[in-house]
C-alpha positions as CSV (number, residue, x, y, z in Angstrom):
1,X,0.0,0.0,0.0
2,X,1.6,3.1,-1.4
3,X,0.7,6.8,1.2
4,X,0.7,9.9,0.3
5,X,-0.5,13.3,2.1
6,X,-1.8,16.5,0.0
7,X,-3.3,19.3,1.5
8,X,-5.7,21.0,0.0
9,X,-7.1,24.5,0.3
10,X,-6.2,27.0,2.9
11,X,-7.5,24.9,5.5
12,X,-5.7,22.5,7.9
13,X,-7.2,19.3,6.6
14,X,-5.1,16.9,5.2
15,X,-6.9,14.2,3.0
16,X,-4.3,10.9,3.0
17,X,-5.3,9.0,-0.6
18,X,-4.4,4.9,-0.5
19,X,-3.2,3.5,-3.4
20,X,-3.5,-0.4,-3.3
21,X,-2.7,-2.3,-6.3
22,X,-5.0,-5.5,-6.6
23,X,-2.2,-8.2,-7.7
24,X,-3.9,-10.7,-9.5
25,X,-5.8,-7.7,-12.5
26,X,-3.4,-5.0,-11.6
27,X,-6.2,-2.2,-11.0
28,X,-5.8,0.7,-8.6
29,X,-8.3,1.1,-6.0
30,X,-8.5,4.6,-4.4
31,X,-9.9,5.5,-0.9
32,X,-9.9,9.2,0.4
33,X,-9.8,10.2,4.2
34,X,-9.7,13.8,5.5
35,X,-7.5,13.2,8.9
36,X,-8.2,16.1,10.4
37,X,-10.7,18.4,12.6
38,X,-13.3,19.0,10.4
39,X,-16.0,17.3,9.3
40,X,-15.4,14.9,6.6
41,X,-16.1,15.5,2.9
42,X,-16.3,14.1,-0.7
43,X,-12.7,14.1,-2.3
44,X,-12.6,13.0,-5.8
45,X,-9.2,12.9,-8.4
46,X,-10.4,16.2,-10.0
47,X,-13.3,17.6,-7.6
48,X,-14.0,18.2,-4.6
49,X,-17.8,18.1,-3.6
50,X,-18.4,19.5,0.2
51,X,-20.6,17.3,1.9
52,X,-20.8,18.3,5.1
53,X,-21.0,14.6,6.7
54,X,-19.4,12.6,4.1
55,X,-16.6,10.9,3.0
56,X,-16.3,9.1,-0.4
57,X,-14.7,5.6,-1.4
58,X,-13.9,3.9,-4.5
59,X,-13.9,0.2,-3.4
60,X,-13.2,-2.5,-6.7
61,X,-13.8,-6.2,-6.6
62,X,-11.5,-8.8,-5.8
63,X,-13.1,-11.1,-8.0
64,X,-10.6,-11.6,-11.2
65,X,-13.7,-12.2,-14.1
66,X,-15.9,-8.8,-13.8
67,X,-18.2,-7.6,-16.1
68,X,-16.8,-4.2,-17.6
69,X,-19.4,-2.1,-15.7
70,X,-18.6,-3.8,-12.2
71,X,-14.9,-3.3,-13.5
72,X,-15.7,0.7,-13.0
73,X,-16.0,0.4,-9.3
74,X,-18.4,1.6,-6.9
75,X,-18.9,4.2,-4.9
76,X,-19.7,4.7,-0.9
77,X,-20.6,7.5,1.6
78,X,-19.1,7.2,4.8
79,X,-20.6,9.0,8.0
80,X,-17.9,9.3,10.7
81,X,-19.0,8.6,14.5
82,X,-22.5,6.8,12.9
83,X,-23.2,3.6,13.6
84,X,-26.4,1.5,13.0
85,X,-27.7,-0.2,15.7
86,X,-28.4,-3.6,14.7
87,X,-27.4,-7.1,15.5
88,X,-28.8,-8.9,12.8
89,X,-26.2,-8.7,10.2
90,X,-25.8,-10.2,7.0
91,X,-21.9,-10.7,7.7
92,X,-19.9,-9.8,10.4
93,X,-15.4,-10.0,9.8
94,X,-12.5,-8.5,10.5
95,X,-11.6,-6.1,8.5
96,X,-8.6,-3.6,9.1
97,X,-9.4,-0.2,6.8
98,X,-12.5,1.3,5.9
99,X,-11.3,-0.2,1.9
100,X,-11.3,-3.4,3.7
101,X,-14.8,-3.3,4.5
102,X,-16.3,-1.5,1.5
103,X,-14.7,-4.4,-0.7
104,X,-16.7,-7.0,1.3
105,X,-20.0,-4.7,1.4
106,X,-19.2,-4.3,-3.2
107,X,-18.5,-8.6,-3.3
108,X,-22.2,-9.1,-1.1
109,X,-25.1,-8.5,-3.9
110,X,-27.5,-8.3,-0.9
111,X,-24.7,-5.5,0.9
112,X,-26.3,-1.9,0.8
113,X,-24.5,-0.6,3.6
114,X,-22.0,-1.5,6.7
115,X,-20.3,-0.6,10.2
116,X,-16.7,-0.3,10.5
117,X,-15.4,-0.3,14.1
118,X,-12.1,1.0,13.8
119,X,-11.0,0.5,17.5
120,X,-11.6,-3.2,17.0
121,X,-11.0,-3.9,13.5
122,X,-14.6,-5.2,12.7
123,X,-17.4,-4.7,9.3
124,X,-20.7,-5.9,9.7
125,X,-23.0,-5.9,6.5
126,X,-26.4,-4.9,6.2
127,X,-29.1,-5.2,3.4
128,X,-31.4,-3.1,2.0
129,X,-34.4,-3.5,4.3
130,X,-32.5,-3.2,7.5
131,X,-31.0,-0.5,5.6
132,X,-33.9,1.2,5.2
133,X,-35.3,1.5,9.1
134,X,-31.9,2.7,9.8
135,X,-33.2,5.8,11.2
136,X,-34.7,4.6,14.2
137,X,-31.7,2.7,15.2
138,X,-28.4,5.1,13.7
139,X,-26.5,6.5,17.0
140,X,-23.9,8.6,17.3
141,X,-20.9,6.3,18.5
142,X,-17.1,7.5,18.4
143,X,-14.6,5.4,16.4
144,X,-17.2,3.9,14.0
145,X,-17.6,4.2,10.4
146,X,-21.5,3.9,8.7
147,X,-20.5,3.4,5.0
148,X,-23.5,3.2,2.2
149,X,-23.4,2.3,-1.3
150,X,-24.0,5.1,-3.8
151,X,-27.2,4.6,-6.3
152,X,-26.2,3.5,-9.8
153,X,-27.2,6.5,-11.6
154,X,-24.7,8.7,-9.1
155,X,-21.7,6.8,-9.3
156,X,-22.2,6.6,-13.2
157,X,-22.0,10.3,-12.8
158,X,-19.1,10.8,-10.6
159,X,-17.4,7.5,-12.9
160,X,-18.0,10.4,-16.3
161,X,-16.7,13.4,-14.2
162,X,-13.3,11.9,-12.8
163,X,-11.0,11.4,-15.5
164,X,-7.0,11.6,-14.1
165,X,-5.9,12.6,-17.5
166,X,-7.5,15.0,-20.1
167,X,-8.6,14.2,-23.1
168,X,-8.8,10.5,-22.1
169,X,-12.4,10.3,-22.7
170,X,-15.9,11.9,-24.0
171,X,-16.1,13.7,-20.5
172,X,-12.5,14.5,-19.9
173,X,-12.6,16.4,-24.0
174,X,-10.4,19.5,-24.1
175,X,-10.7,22.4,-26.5
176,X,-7.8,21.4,-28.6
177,X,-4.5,19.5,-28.9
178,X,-2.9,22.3,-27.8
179,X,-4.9,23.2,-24.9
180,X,-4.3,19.6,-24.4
181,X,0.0,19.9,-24.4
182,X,-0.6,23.1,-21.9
183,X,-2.3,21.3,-19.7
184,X,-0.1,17.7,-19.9
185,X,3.4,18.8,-21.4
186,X,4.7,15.2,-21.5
187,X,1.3,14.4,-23.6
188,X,2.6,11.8,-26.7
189,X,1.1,12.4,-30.2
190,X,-2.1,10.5,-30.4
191,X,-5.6,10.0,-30.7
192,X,-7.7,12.3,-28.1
193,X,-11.0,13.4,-27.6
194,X,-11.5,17.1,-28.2
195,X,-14.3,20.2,-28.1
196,X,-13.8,23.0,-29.7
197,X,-16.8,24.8,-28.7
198,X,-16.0,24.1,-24.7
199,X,-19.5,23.5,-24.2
200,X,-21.7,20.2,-23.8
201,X,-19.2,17.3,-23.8
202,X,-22.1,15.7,-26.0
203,X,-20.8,16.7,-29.4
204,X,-17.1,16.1,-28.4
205,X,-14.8,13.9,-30.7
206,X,-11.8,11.7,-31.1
207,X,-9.1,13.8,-32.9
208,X,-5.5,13.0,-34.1
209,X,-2.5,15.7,-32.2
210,X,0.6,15.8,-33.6
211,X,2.6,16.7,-30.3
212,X,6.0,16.4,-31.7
213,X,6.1,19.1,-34.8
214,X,7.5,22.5,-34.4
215,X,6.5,22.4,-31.0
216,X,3.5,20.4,-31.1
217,X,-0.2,21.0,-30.0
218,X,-1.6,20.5,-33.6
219,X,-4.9,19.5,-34.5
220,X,-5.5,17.2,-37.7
221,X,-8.3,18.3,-39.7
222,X,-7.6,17.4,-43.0
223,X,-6.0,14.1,-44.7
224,X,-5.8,13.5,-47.8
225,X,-4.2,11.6,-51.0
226,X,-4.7,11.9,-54.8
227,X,-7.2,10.4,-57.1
228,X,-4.4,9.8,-60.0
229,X,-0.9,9.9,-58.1
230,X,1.2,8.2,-61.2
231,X,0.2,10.8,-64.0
232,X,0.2,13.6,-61.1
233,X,-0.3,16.5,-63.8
234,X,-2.8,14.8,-65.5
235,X,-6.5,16.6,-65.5
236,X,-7.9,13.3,-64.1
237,X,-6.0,13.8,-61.0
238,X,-7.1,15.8,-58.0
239,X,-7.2,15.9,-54.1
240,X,-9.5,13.3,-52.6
241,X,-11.6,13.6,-50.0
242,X,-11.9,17.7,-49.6
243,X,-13.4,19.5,-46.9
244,X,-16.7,21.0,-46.8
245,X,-15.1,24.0,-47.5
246,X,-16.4,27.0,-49.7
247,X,-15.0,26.5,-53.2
248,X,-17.3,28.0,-55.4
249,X,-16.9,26.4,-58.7
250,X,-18.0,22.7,-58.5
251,X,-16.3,19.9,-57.6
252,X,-16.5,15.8,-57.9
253,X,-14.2,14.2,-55.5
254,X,-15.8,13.3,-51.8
255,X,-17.0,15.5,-49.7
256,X,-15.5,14.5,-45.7
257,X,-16.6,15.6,-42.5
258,X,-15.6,13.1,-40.5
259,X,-12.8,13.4,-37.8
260,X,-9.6,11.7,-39.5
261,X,-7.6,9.8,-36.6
262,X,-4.0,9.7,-38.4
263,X,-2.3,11.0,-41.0
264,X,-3.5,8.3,-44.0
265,X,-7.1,8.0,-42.2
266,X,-8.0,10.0,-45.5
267,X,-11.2,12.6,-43.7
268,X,-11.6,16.4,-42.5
269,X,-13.0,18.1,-39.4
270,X,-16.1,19.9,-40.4
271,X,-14.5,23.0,-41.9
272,X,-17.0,25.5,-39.5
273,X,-14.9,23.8,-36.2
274,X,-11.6,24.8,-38.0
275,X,-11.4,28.8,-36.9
276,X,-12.0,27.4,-33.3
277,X,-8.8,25.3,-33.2
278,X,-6.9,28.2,-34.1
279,X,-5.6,30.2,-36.9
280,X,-2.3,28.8,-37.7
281,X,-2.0,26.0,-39.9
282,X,0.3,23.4,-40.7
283,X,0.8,21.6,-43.8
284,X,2.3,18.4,-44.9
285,X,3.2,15.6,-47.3
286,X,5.4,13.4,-48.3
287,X,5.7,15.0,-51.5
288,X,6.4,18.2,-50.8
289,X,8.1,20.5,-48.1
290,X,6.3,21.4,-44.8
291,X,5.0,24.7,-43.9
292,X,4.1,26.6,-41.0
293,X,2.2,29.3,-41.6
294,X,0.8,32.5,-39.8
295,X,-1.7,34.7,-41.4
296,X,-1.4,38.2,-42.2
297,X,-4.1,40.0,-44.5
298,X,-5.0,36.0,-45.8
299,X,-6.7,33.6,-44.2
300,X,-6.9,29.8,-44.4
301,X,-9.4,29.0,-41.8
302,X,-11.4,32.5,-42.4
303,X,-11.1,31.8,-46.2
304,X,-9.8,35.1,-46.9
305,X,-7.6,36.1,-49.9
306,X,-3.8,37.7,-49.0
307,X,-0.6,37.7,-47.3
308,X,0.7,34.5,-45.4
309,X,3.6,34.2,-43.2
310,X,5.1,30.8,-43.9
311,X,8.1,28.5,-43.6
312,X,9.3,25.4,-44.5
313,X,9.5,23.7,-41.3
314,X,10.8,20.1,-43.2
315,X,12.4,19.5,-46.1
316,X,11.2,16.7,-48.1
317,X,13.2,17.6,-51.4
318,X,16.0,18.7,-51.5
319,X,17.5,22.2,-50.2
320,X,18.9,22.6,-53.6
321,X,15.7,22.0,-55.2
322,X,13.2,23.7,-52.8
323,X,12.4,28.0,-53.0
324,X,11.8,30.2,-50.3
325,X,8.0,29.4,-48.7
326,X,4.9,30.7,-50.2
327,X,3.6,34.1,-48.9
328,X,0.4,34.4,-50.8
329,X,-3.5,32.5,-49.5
330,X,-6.3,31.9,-52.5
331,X,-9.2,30.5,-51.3
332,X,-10.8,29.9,-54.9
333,X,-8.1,29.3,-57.6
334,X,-11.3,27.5,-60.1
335,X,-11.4,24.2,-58.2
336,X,-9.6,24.7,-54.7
337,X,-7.2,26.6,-52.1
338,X,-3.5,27.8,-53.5
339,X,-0.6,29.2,-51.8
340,X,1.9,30.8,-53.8
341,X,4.7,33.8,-54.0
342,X,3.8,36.6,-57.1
343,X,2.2,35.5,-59.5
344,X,-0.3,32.9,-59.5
345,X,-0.2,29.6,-61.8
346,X,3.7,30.6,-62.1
347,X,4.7,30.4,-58.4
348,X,2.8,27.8,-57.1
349,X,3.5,25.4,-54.2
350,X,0.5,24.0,-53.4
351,X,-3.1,23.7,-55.0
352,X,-6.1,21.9,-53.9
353,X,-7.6,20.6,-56.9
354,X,-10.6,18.5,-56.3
355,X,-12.1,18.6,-59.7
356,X,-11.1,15.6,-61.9
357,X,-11.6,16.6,-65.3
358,X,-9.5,19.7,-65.5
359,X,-6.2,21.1,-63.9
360,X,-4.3,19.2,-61.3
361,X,-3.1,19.6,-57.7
362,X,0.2,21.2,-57.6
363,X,2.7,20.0,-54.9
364,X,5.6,22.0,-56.1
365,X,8.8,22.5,-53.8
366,X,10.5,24.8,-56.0
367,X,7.2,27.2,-56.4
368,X,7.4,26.6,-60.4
369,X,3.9,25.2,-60.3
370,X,5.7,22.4,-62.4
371,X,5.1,18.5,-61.3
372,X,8.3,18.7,-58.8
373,X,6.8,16.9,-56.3
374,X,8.9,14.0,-54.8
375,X,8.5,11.1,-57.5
376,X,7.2,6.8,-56.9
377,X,6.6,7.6,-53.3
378,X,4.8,4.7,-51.8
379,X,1.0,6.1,-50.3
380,X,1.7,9.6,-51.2
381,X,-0.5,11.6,-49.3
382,X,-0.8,15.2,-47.5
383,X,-2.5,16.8,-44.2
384,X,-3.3,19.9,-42.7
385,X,-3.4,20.5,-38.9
386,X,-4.6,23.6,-36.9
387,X,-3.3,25.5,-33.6
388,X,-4.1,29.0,-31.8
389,X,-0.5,31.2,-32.7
């Protein structure tokens, strides 16, 4: 059993938290005490709730084959100084901590609630109908513990509302991947769940966050490869899926809005969620250089024409065979998105074409809008990825 003291507040209450490990599943098991004067109150990993005679304890079962709802725990109230006065029992043990007793009130179906004496070591079970005329026989007796099981519906909730990591699951969502890497530097890239909006946890999602990449804390919202890779300048090739974004002049590749969950999972993040990840953007592909870029008077997630503020930020061809970055944003060049440096058509380095029977998406290093791009790469794909700057 691994002890460990925290105080919390200004107070002078200090809650101890008991880690025991169960050795034949390896799950922790968590029980919160407040050893001090004041009245005892309902400590959970992220929240404290102040009941004013209560205690809370997350008590798992022994039992190695569980269901995966038992496998969740369950939760109990403990009242200190109660006891209820009754001597017919359903069980009556030794039992040397509070987690001690609570495990043998969660292993007893019929168990809805149970005395600990601590001053002799001893848990005596109760069911539901003795339970239930408690009233009329709860005293007041020093050095005893009344514990009671929580109702389903409750510890589901407090189960949803006490993730120890963020971004772990529906109810632990955070606004972003970065958001995410503020609040857990060490965070690996990796599938998390994420909410833009910061508002009902409903409409959360499973994103992909690319940790590692000029600092990390990006946000995939586009992947995607090319309809006719081998004959790349060919009109029949083309981006594919595309955003919902607003290109105005049609287009016949798929439409995505579906989360993509790594870099060759080929969907987009519905372009409306893209301005509330951020504003910088990241692109890349194995056929062309990365870029960072900020904006200036352009705009990819606004879709507003102008100035960009890129770099490369990797160099997938050659530094001999690569030009400055772009510094130019066109939302609508015909049939998608371009960056580019002066001129367009003539400085090209990237072009979203999604329309297969004319033009073709130009992934040009050298900003030639020429077929450049890296040659007989094996699933040549790109992605774009959003942060806050």
């Amino acid at each position: 059993m691994d002890q460990c003291s925290i105080r919390v507040g200004a107070g002078t209450a200090t809650f101890i938290i008991l880690m025991v490990t169960r050795a034949n599943i390896g799950l922790p098991m968590i029980l919160v005490e407040e050893m001090g004067p004041t009245k005892r109150k309902m400590f959970l990993i992220h929240t404290i709730f102040a009941w004013d005679v209560y205690a809370l304890i997350l008590a798992f079962s022994v039992t190695p084959k569980i269901s995966a709802e038992e496998d969740q725990g369950m939760f109990f109230r403990i009242e200190e100084n109660a006891f209820l006065n009754n001597e017919n029992a359903l069980l009556s043990e030794k039992a040397d901590s509070i987690l001690t007793c609570a495990q043998m009130c969660r292993r007893e179906a019929a168990c809805k609630g149970a005395n600990f004496l601590a001053n002799k070591g001893t848990c005596s079970l109760f069911n539901e109908g003795q339970q239930a005329r408690k009233m009329e026989r709860f005293v007041k007796r020093n050095g005893s513990f009344y514990i009671e099981k929580v109702n389903r519906e409750l510890s589901r909730f407090f189960h949803q509302n006490t993730s120890s990591t963020p971004g772990s699951n529906q109810h632990s969502a955070v606004t972003s991947c970065q958001t995410l890497l503020k609040q857990s530097p060490a965070t690996s890239t990796g599938v998390y769940w994420i909410d833009p909006d910061d508002g009902s946890r409903a409409n959360a999602f499973k994103a992909y966050c690319d940790m590692d990449t000029d600092g990390g804390g990006w946000t995939l919202v586009w992947s995607y490869s090319f309809t006719n890779y081998s004959h790349f300048k060919d009109d029949s090739n083309a981006v594919t899926p595309i955003p919902n974004w607003l290109v105005t002049n049609r287009v016949n590749v798929p439409v995505s809005t579906t989360p993509p969950l790594n870099e060759t999972d080929y969907n987009a993040i519905n372009f409306s969620l893209w301005k509330q990840l951020g504003r910088q953007f990241l692109i890349k592909s194995n056929i062309n250089n990365w870029l960072v870029c900020q904006p200036v008077t352009g705009s990819l997630v606004d879709w507003q024409n102008g100035d960009v503020n890129c770099k490369i930020t990797k160099y997938v061809a050659d530094r001999s065979e690569s030009a400055s970055a772009p510094s130019k944003f066109l939302p609508n060049a015909n049939y998608g998105p371009m960056f580019y440096s002066s001129r367009r058509w003539n400085s090209t380095f990237y072009y979203f074409d999604s329309y297969t029977a004319k033009n073709w998406p130009t992934h040009d290093p050298l900003g030639r809008n020429k077929p450049n791009q890296k040659k007989n790469v094996l699933d040549p794909h790109g992605n774009i990825f959003i942060r806050a700057k």
